[in-house]
DRENVEXFI-722639 format. One line per 10 residues: number of its first residue (from 0); for each residue x, y, z of C-alpha. Coordinates in steps of 0.2 Angstrom, whole numbers. Example, Ala and Ser with C-alpha at 12.3 -4.5 7.8 and 13.67 -1.06 7.14 Angstrom:
BEGIN
0	62,-22,39; 68,-5,36
% end
This chain:
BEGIN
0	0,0,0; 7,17,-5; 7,32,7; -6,40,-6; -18,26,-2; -15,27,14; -18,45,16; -33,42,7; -39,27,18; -38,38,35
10	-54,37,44; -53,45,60; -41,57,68; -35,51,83; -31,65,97; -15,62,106; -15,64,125; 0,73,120; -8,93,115; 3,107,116
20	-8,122,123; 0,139,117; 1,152,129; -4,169,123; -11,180,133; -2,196,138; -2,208,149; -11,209,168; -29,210,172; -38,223,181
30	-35,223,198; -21,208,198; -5,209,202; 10,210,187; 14,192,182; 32,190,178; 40,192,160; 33,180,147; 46,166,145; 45,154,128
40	47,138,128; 40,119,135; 37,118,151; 45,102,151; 60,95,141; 52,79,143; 34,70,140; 30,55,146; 14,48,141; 4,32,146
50	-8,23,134; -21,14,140; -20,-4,138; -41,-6,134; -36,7,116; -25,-9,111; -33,-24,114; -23,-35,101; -25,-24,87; -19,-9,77
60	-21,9,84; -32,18,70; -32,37,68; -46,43,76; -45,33,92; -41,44,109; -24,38,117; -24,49,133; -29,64,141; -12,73,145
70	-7,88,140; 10,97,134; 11,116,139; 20,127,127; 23,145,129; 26,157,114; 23,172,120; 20,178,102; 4,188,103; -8,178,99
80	5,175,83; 5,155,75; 16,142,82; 19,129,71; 23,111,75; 34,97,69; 35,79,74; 49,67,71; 41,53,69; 31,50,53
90	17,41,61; 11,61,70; 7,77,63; 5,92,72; -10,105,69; -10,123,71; -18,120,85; -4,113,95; -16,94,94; -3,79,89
100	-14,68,79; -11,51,72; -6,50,55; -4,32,53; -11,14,57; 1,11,71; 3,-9,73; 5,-8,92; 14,-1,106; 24,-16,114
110	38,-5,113; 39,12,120; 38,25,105; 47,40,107; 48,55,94; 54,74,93; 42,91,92; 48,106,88; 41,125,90; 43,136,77
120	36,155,76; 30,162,57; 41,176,62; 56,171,71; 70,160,68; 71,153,87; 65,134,89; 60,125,103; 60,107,106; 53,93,117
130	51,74,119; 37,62,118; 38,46,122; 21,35,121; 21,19,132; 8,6,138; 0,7,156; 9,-10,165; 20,-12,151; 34,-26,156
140	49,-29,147; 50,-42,134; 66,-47,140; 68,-56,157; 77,-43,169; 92,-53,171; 110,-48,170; 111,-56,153; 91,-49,149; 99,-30,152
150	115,-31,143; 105,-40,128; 94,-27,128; 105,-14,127; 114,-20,113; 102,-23,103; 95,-3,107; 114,0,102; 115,-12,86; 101,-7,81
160	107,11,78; 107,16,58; 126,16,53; 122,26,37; 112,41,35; 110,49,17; 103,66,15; 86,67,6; 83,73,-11; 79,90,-13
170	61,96,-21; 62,100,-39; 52,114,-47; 38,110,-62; 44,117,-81; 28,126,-82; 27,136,-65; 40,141,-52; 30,132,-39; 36,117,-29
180	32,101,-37; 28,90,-25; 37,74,-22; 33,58,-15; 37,59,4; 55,55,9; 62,44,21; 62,51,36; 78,45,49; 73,36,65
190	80,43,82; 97,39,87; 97,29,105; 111,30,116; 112,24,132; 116,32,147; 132,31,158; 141,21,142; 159,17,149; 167,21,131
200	182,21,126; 176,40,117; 172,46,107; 162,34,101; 154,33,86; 135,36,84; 131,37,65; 138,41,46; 132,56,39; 134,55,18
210	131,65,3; 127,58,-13; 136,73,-22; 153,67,-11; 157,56,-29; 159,73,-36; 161,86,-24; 172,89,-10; 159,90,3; 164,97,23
220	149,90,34; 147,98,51; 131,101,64; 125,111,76; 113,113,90; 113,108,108; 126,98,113; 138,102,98; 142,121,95; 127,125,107
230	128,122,128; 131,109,135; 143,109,120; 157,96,113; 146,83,118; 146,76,100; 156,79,86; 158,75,68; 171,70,56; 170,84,46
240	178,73,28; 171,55,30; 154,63,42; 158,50,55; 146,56,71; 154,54,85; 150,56,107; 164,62,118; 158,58,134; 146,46,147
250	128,53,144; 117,56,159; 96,55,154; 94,63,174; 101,78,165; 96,78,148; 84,64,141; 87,70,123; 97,80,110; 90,88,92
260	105,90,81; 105,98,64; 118,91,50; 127,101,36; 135,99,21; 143,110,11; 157,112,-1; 176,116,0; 170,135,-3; 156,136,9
270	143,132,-3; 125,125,5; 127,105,-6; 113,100,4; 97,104,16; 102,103,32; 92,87,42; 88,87,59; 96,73,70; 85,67,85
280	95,57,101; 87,50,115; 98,46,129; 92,26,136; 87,26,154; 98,14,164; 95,10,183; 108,20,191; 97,29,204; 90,23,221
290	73,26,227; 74,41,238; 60,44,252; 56,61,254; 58,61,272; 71,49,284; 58,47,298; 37,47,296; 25,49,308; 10,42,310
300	-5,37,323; -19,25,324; -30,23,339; -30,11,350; -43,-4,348; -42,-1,328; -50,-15,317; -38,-21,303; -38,-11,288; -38,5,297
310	-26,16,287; -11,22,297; -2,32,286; 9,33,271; 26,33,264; 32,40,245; 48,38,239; 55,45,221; 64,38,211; 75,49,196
320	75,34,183; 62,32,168; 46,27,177; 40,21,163; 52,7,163; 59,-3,178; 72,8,183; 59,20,190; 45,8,195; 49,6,214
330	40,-8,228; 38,-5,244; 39,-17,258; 40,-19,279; 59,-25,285; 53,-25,304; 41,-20,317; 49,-15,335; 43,-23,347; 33,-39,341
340	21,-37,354; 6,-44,352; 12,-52,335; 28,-49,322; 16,-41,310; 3,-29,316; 4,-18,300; 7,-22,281; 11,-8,265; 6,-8,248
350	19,-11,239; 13,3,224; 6,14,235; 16,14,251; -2,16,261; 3,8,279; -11,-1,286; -17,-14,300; -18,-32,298; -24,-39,316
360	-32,-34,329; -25,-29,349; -18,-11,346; -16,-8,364; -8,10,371; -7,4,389; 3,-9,382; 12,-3,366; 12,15,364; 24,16,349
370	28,7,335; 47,7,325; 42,0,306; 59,-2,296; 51,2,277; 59,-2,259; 60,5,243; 66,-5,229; 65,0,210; 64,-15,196
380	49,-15,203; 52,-25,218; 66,-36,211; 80,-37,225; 91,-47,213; 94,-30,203; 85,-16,211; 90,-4,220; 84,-2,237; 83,10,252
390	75,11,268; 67,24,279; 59,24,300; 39,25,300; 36,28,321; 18,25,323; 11,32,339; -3,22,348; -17,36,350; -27,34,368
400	-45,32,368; -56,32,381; -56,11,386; -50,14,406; -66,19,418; -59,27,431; -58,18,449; -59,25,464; -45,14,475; -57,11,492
410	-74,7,494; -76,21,507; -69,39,514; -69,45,530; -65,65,537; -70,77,547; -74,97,547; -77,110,560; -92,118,559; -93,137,553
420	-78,133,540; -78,135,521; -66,131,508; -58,119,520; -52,101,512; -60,87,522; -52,70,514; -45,67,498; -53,53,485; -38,45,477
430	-40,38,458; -33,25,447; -34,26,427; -23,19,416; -26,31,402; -15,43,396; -12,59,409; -18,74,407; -28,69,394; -48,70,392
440	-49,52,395; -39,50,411; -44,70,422; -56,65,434; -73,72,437; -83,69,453; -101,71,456; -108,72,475; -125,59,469; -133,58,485
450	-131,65,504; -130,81,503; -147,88,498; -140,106,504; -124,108,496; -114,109,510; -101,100,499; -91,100,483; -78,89,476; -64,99,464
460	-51,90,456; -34,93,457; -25,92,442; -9,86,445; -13,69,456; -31,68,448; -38,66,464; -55,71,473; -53,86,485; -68,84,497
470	-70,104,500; -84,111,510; -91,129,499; -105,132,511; -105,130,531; -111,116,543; -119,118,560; -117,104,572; -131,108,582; -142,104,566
480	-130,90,556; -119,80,568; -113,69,551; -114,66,534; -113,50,524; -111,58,504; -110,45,488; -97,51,476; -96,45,457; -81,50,447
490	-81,48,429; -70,58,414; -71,72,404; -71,63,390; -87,48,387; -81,29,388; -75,22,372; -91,13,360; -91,-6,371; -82,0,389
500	-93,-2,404; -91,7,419; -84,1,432; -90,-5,452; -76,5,458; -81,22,453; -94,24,465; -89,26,483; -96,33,501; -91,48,510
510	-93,49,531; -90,66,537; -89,69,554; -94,88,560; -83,94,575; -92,108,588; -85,123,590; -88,139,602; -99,149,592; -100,167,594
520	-118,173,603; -127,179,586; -142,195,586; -156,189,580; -162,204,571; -146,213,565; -147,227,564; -160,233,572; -168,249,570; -178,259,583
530	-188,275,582; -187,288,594; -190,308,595; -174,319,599; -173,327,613; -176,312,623; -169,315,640; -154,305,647; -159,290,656; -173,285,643
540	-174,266,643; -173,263,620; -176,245,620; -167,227,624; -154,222,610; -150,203,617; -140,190,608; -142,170,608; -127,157,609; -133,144,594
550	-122,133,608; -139,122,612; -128,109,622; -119,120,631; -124,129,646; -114,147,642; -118,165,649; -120,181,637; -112,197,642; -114,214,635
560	-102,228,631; -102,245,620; -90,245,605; -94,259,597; -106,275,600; -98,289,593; -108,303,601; -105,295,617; -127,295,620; -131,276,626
570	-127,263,639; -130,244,637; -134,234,652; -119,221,655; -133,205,657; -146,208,650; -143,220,635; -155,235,639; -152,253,628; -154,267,639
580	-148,284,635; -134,295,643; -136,311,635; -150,321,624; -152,316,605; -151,327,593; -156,325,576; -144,339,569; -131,329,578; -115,327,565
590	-114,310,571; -134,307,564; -133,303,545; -148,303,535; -158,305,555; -153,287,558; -138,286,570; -129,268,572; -121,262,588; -109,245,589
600	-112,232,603; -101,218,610; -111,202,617; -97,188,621; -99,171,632; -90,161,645; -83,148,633; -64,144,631; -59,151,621; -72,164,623
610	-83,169,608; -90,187,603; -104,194,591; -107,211,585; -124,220,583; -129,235,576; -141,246,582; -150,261,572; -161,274,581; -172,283,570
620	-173,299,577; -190,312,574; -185,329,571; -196,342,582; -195,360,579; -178,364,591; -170,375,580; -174,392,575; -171,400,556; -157,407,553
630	-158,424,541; -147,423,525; -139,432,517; -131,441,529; -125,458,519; -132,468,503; -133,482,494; -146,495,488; -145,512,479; -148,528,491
640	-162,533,479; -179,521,477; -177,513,463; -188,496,457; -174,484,455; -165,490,470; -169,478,482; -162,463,492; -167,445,492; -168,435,509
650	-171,418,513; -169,408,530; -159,392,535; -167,381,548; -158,366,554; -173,356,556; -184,344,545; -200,347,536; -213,350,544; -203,364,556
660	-194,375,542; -204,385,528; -216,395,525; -206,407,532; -211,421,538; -201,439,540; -204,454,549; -196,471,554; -197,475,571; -208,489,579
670	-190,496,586; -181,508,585; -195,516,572; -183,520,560; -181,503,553; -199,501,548; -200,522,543; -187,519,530; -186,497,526; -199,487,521
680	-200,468,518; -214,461,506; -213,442,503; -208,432,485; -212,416,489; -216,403,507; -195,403,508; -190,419,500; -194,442,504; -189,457,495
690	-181,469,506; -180,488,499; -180,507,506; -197,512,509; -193,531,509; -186,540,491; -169,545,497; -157,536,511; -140,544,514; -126,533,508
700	-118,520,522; -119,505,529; -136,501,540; -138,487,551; -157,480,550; -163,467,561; -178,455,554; -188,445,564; -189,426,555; -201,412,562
710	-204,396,556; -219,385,552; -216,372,568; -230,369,580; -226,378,590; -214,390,578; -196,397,582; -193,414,580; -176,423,577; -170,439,576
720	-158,443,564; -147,458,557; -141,461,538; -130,475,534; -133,485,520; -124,496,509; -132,509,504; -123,521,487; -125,532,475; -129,521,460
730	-128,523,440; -138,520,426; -137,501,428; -140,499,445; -123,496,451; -116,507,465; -104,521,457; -86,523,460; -88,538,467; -103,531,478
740	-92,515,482; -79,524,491; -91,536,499; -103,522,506; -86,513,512; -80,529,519; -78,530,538; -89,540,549; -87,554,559; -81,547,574
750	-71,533,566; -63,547,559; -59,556,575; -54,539,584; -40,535,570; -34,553,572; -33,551,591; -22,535,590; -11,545,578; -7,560,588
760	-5,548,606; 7,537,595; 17,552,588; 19,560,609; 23,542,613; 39,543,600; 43,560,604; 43,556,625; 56,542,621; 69,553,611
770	68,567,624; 71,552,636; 85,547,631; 95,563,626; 91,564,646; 97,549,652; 114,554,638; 117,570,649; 114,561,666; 128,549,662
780	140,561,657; 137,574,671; 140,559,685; 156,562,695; 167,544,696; 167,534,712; 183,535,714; 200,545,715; 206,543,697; 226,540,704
790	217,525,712; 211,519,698; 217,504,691; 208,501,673; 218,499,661; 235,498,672; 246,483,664; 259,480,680; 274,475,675; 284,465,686
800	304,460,688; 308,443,684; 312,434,702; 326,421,702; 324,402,702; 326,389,719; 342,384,728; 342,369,715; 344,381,698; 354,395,701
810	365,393,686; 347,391,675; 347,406,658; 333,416,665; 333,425,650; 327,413,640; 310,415,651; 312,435,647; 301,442,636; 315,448,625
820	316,469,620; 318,465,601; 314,454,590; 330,452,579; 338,436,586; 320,428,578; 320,436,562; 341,430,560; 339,413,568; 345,400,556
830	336,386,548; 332,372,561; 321,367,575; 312,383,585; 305,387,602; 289,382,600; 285,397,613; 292,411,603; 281,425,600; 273,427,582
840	283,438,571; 269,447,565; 262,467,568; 254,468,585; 235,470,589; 229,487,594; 219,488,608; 205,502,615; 212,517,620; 207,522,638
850	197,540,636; 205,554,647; 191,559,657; 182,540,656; 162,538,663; 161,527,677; 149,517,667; 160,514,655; 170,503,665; 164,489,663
860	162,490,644; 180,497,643; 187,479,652; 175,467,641; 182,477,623; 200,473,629; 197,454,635; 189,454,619; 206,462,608; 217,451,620
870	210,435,615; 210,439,596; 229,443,599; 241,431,594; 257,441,600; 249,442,617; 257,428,631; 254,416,634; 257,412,616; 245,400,608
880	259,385,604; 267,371,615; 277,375,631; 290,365,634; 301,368,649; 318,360,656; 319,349,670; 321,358,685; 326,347,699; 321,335,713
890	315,345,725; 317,365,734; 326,368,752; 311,382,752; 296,375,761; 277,375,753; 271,390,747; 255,385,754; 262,386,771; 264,406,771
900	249,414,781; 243,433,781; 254,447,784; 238,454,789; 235,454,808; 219,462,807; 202,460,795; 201,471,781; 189,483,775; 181,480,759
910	166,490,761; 173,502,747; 168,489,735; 148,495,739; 153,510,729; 161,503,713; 144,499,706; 131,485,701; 149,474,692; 156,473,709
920	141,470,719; 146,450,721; 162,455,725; 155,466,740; 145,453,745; 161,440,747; 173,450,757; 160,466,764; 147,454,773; 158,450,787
930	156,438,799; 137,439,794; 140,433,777
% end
């Protein structure tokens, strides 16, 4: 059968799996972000695509019969341009579309078919290619996967290569128009299969490349693409004279899985001898790639109790070889299960899949809480002989479910509580569950079901030890419940697994025994309010405020004392708890808020230890009309002239309660008549009057005008009370004037006077004392002295003659102890150690000069200015340094100096000193007195 007739005989179009979708849209839509710059090109350089087996079934493939459903993405990035498409192999046409039909009956696909496409634009000169390779779902080698099986099979992929590749004939133009003709269709040359890894020796050759003008020209053949001039480059050459093909180096389909070389030939000039033709290599898969498993360690749970089937988890590892063939189809199966218990093999894989799964029953998590499952990858599918294996850790952790009741380890509790105590632990309930802790299926939760009707009780559970805290939340009396006998369940958070019954052991009983205690006397009514009127005299009985000890079995005494009555009003009776007052109520007390005033009392028994209760007591007190209105405001101001809106608003302010404060009602009195001759009051309201000037004209000043205000008590309270008005010139507005301001402010008359009074006496006051002490000035320097001024001795420095030393120091240099006449042996003293009792090189102090004709007062003043100049002088002796002196001997033939007695045979009169003044008076009094003294 020709091709014609072929061509002719089509009846379907078949459409590949294989469809190039082309890629033209540009630019961004509203609101989306910018997508990034437009690459061209496959989006893979490799297709692999899988025909199903129910297409074959032991016949032909005809065109028109759908192989698959996968798709080949192209980009062109052309805008909206035409792509077109070529195919390698013969047996596939490519459509504008980008759709890979079949062209041709293909017999079968026992044998992967793999094949070229190629991209071309209208307007550009790029290309882009791709691989396909068509292969049957499940497809097994033909060849047993034996050592000798692989080596046969890739010789004959090897030997099978075409040695000899002629270039096709060119198209030849028709004698009557410079259109093509068209030929019949050339042969078209089979891909070049090399496989991977090859060990050489390289180059090694792939294929002849021949001319059949090479008889008569001197062709040069050459090609080019990726892998020759283009990167990865040098990977295949060519014998540019015979055209031999060659390949330099090991292939690796990992990296590459194909290669589209284009061959030339041309003449010793250059010249084009041929159309170039295109060269397809596809690089044989070998198995040179483990399974890798994405991860080294996988997790997984099932829960406890599962039945067999339930799905654990799953496992995937890749592999880089041709899945299509062996080399990539990898098996999975279980190397070991740590530990065995309760069998070997709780858990099996599928070996395609790698889904983990149970195979037996008895997942217990009290028992086993983790599995260690050693899993295997092999490729060949599972063939350990020549696959390549490796192995990866799949822990599988025993998930907890609820399958362990909680039980309670005894049958009863016991404790004990004192009465009138909350939030106070009386026993703890211990628990056993062998569920996971801290969980929702091992915390505890305890219910009170029966015993305590009241609440008195409430059991809380602690969350580290999961046991029951029997708290008391409200209290218990043990005159009313001596005991309590509670049943407590405890059960968990989380419902008992589908199956599980609860168990005996998580019910048990509760006896608590209630302890008495010395309860405090307690008020029965507390507090309790009493009403009274104020003004109740002291010694008023109010009203018994007693207390009861709830002590029923205990014979106890109640005693009474005040604890706090800040007014200091009431007494309570130490037995029997009777008010009575101390002093009068009042109402407007501070102490009374809101009329209620609160006193605190103490009632405490006999009991050891002794108890006590408080009680408040509130009197109530009535107001009665004791208080008289006050008038307010207590100044104002009105013009001297009559005027309407001159006038004054009063009011009153009565300390009392409705109904003993307004209406009020005001009134001038009758006296003096000048108050009602030139005021009058005329009333606003039941609290508020209008006082104004009754006459047209008032002189300007202050006015003091009493008002009479009673209230509307039975009986009502009167007061008199006094405003002071002001009384101005005013202006236009009302307002007093500045003129009028400071003339109703001004002084009176006889304020007047009085000030000028005070001035004048203070003035003779000031002028007495000057004239006073000019006086006294004269007085003291008229006085004659006291004594004959040869006689006296202020101011007289006596100056003594050295006197020698003792018996024993004779021969001692006195005039070292001289005070010496000048100081020039200091001033040329050499460098060395000094006296320390020298006196001070420095200019000497000057001291008060003694006046010629001296007061006697001045005396005394005179000695305490040169005491003072004596001690501020640092050349005055005794100098102010460190005195040393010389030993001086043992001892003195002289006798003690104490021995000597009193020239003086008779007393002496010191009398005299009587006359020298006040400064000698002590003195007078020491040696004048006599025997008296």
């Amino acid at each position: 059968m020709t091709s014609e007739s072929v061509k002719m005989n089509i009846g379907f179009v078949a459409l590949l799996t294989c469809t190039l979708l082309v890629g033209s849209t540009l630019g961004t839509k509203l609101g989306q972000p910018p997508k990034p710059p437009c690459k061209p090109g496959f989006s893979q350089n490799f297709y692999t695509v899988i025909v199903s087996r129910d297409i074959l079934r032991g016949q032909s493939i005809l065109k028109g019969t759908t192989l698959s459903s996968e798709r080949v993405k192209f980009e062109s990035c052309l805008h909206n341009r035409e792509v077109v498409f070529v195919s390698s192999d013969p047996a596939f046409s490519v459509r504008s579309d980008g759709s890979v039909y079949v062209e041709q009956e293909v017999a079968n696909l026992s044998k992967p078919v793999q094949f070229m496409v190629t991209a071309r634009g209208l307007r550009d000169t790029r290309i882009w290619e791709t691989t396909v390779k068509l292969a049957v779902a499940g497809h097994a080698p033909s060849i047993p996967l034996t050592q000798v099986g692989i080596e046969e099979m890739l010789s004959r992929a090897w030997d099978s290569q075409p040695r000899l590749i002629k270039f096709p004939r060119k198209h030849l133009r028709s004698s009557s128009s410079n259109s093509l003709r068209r030929q019949k269709r050339d042969w078209v040359i089979p891909p070049i299969n090399v496989p991977e890894n090859s060990r050489g020796p390289f180059p090694q050759m792939l294929v002849r490349i021949r001319s059949d003008q090479d008889v008569t020209v001197g062709i040069r053949y050459s090609i080019t693409g990726a892998g020759a001039d283009q990167p990865p480059s040098d990977i295949y050459s060519i014998d540019p004279v015979n055209g031999k093909m060659f390949v330099t180096k090991p292939l690796d389909r990992e990296e590459r899985a194909s290669y589209h070389l284009r061959a030339h030939a041309v003449d010793m000039n250059g010249n084009q001898v041929e159309n170039p033709i295109d060269l397809y290599i596809y690089v044989i898969d070998m198995n040179d790639n483990r399974p890798e498993f994405q991860n080294q360690v996988y997790n997984g749970s099932v829960d406890e109790g599962s039945k067999p089937g339930s799905s654990v988890m799953q496992v995937t590892a890749g592999d880089a070889d041709d899945y299509t063939t062996a080399n990539g189809m990898v098996r999975y199966r279980i190397l070991s299960q740590t530990p065995h218990n309760p069998i070997p093999n709780m858990f099996t894989i599928n070996s395609e899949t790698g889904d983990i799964i149970t195979v037996a029953a008895g997942l217990d998590r009290e028992k086993v809480s983790q599995y260690t499952i050693i899993v295997q990858a092999t490729d060949m599918e599972g063939n350990l002989n020549y696959g390549l294996s490796n192995t990866a850790t799949a822990l599988i952790s025993i998930t907890d479910i609820n399958d362990n009741p909680p039980e309670l380890t005894d049958k009863t509790f016991s404790g004990e509580v004192p009465e009138n105590k909350v939030n106070v632990v009386v026993t703890n309930l211990t628990v056993v569950d062998r569920d996971q802790p801290h969980s929702v299926n091992w915390n505890a939760v305890y219910r009170i079901v029966s015993g305590d009707p009241s609440g008195h009780f409430t059991v809380r559970t602690n969350p580290v030890t999961n046991e029951g805290m029997l708290t008391v939340v409200k209290p218990v009396d043990f005159e009313m419940n001596r005991a309590f006998m509670l049943m407590v369940v405890v059960s968990n958070q989380a419902h008992l697994a589908s199956g599980i019954q609860s168990s005996l052991s998580s019910t048990a009983g509760v006896t608590i025994s209630v302890q008495d205690i010395n309860e405090p006397p307690v008020f029965p009514v507390n507090p309790k309010l009493i009403r009274f009127e104020e003004g109740v005299p002291a010694g008023t009985s109010l009203t018994v405020f007693s207390a009861q000890d709830p002590d029923h079995f205990i014979h106890q005494t109640v005693r009474y004392s005040k604890l706090s009555d800040p007014a200091n009003w009431l007494r309570i009776n130490r037995t029997n708890g009777q008010i009575s007052t101390m002093a009068l109520l009042d109402r407007e007390s501070m102490y009374v808020k809101n009329n209620v005033y609160e006193a605190t009392f103490l009632a405490f028994d006999n009991g050891a230890p002794q108890a006590s209760g408080t009680g408040t007591l509130q009197i109530y007190l009535i107001d009665v009309n004791d208080n008289a209105p006050v008038l307010m405001p207590r100044e104002g101001q009105v013009c001297e002239r009559a005027r309407p809106a001159s006038r004054v608003n009063i009011t009153a302010s009565d300390a009392d309660g409705d109904p003993n404060v307004g209406p009020f009602v005001f009134e001038l009195p009758s006296f003096p008549a000048s108050v009602r001759r030139n005021w009058t009051v005329s009333r606003l309201n039941g609290d508020y009057a209008q006082l104004r000037l009754k006459i047209p004209y008032l002189e300007s000043g202050f006015y003091d005008i009493p008002v009479f205000v009673s209230d509307s008590g039975n009986p009502p309270l009167s007061n008199r009370s006094v405003i002071r008005i002001k009384v101005c010139p005013c202006d236009d507005n009302g307002d007093c004037s500045a003129t009028g301001a400071v003339a109703a402010a001004g002084l009176g008359t006889g304020a007047i006077i009085a000030i000028l009074i005070c001035i004048i006496i203070l003035l003779t006051m000031v002028l007495i004392f000057v004239m006073w002490m000019k006086r006294r000035e004269k007085e003291r320097q008229a006085k004659p002295l006291l004594i004959d001024p040869e006689d006296d001795v202020r101011d007289n420095i006596l100056k003594y003659d050295e006197e020698g030393g003792g018996e024993e120091d004779q021969d001692y240099d006195l005039s070292q102890l001289q005070q010496p006449e000048s100081l020039d042996h200091i001033i040329n003293k050499p460098a060395g150690v000094r006296r320390v009792d020298e006196r001070p090189v420095i200019a000497e102090s000057q001291y008060p000069v003694r006046p010629s004709l001296p007061h006697p007062g001045d005396i005394g003043d005179f000695i305490i200015d040169g005491l003072r100049a004596a001690d501020n002088d640092p050349t005055a002796p005794p100098y102010d340094s460190l005195l040393v002196f010389d030993y001086e001997g043992s001892g003195s033939t002289a006798g003690s100096v104490s021995s000597l007695n009193s020239s003086s045979s008779g007393d002496q009169d010191y009398d005299y000193l009587n006359d020298w003044g006040p400064r000698f008076k002590k003195l007078a009094d020491l040696y004048g007195g006599g025997e008296e003294n």
